[in-house]
C-alpha positions, -999 to +999 in steps of 0.1 A: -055-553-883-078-549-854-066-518-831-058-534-793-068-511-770-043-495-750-043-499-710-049-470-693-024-448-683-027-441-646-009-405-639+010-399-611-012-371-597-044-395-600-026-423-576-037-426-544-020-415-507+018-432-510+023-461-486+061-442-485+075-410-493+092-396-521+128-400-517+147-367-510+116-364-485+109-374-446+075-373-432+068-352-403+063-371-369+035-371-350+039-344-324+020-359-287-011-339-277+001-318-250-012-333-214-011-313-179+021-300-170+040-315-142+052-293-116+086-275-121+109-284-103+118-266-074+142-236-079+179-246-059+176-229-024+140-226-022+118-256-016+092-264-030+055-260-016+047-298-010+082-302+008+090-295+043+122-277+049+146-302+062+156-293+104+182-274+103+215-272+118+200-252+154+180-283+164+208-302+165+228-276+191+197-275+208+198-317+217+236-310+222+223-283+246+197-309+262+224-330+271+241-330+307+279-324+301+307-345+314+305-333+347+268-346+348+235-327+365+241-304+395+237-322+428+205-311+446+215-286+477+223-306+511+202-298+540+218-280+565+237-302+589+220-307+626+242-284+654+263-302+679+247-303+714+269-301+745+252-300+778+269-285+812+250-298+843+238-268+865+211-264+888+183-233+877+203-210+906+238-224+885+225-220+848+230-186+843+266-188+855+273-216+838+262-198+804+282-170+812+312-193+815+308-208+782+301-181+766+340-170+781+353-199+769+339-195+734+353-164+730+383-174+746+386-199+718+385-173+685+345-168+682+332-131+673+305-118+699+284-117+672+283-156+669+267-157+698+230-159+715+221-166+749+184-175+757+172-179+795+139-193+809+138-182+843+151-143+851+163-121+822+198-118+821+212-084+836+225-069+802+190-080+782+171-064+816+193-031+816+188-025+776+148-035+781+151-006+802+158+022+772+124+006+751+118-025+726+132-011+698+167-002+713+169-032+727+161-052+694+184-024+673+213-040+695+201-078+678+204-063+647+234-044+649+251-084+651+279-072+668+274-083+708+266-111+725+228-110+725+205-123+754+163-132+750+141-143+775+121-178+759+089-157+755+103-137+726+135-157+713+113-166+683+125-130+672+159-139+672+178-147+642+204-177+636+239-174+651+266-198+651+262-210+688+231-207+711+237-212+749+206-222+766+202-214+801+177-232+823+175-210+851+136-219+863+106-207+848+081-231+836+083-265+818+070-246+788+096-218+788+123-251+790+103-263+759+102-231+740+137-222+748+155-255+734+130-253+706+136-219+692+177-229+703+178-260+683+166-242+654+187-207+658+221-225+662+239-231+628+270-253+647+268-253+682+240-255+711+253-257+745+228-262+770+232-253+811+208-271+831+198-302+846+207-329+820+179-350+833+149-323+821+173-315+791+169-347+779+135-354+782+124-324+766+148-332+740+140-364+736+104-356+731+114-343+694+129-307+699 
């Protein structure tokens, strides 16, 4: 009887790569190939470098601050308010005593000495003549001092400083001394300007702008 050839045995070790693995066995996976790290993430607290800090609390106080509160902006300062004129008809022989009169009568009514300057454009008065006569600088210490009536001639009232009420007395001189006199008054006297003279002159020199 012939012999039928056998068919080849094929051994397990001479088979080829297993489509699936052994049982009892799991095949490794396929680790990714590592790409470029992203950026860790920023530690709590600090921010990271590509981030701005976020404002913080102060700018807000700071608008707060920029606001105007309830009781809104401060009013600008208001200019100081024009004195009150008051003119006594006298004649240039008349002015002076009709200075000295108001200046009586404003005493009389509860001002200080102090309060009070007297400017003349004709003859000095008596009392700036007499302390004239001890040198400029006593007679100015006596402005200074604030406690007296003072008198000026027009030439050097300029020197003068503010007081409350200035008496103007037109007792002659030139129309410039007139000019300079209610001038310089006009801008000395914080409430009051009285002015002894003839009202007609008065008010044309006042009316040209003084």
């Amino acid at each position: 009887m012939p012999l039928i050839p056998e068919e080849p045995q094929i051994h397990e070790k001479a088979q080829g790569p297993r489509a699936t693995p052994a049982s009892g066995r799991t095949a490794p996976t396929p680790r990714p190939v590592p790409g470029p790290r992203p950026a860790a993430p920023p530690r709590p607290g600090r921010p990271g470098p590509a981030r701005p800090a976020p404002p913080t609390q102060r700018a807000s106080r700071d608008t707060a601050a920029a606001k105007p509160g309830p009781s809104g902006p401060a009013a600008p300062a208001a200019a100081p308010a024009a004195p009150q004129i008051q003119l006594i008809p006298a004649t240039p022989d008349g002015a002076l005593d009709a200075a000295e009169e108001a200046v009586d009568l404003l005493l009389d009514s509860g001002r200080t000495p102090g309060d009070v300057l007297v400017i003349t454009t004709g003859e000095p008065h008596p009392w700036a003549a007499h302390e004239l006569s001890f040198g400029d600088a006593a007679y100015w210490a006596q402005h200074e001092a604030g406690d007296d009536v003072f008198y000026a001639d027009a030439t050097v009232a300029d020197r003068a400083a503010s007081r409350a009420v200035v008496v103007v007395a037109l007792n002659g001189g030139p129309e410039a001394a007139a000019v300079t006199a209610l001038s310089v008054a006009h801008s000395r006297a914080g409430a009051l300007l009285i002015v002894c003279g003839d009202p007609q002159r008065i008010n044309s020199v006042l009316g040209a702008g003084v």
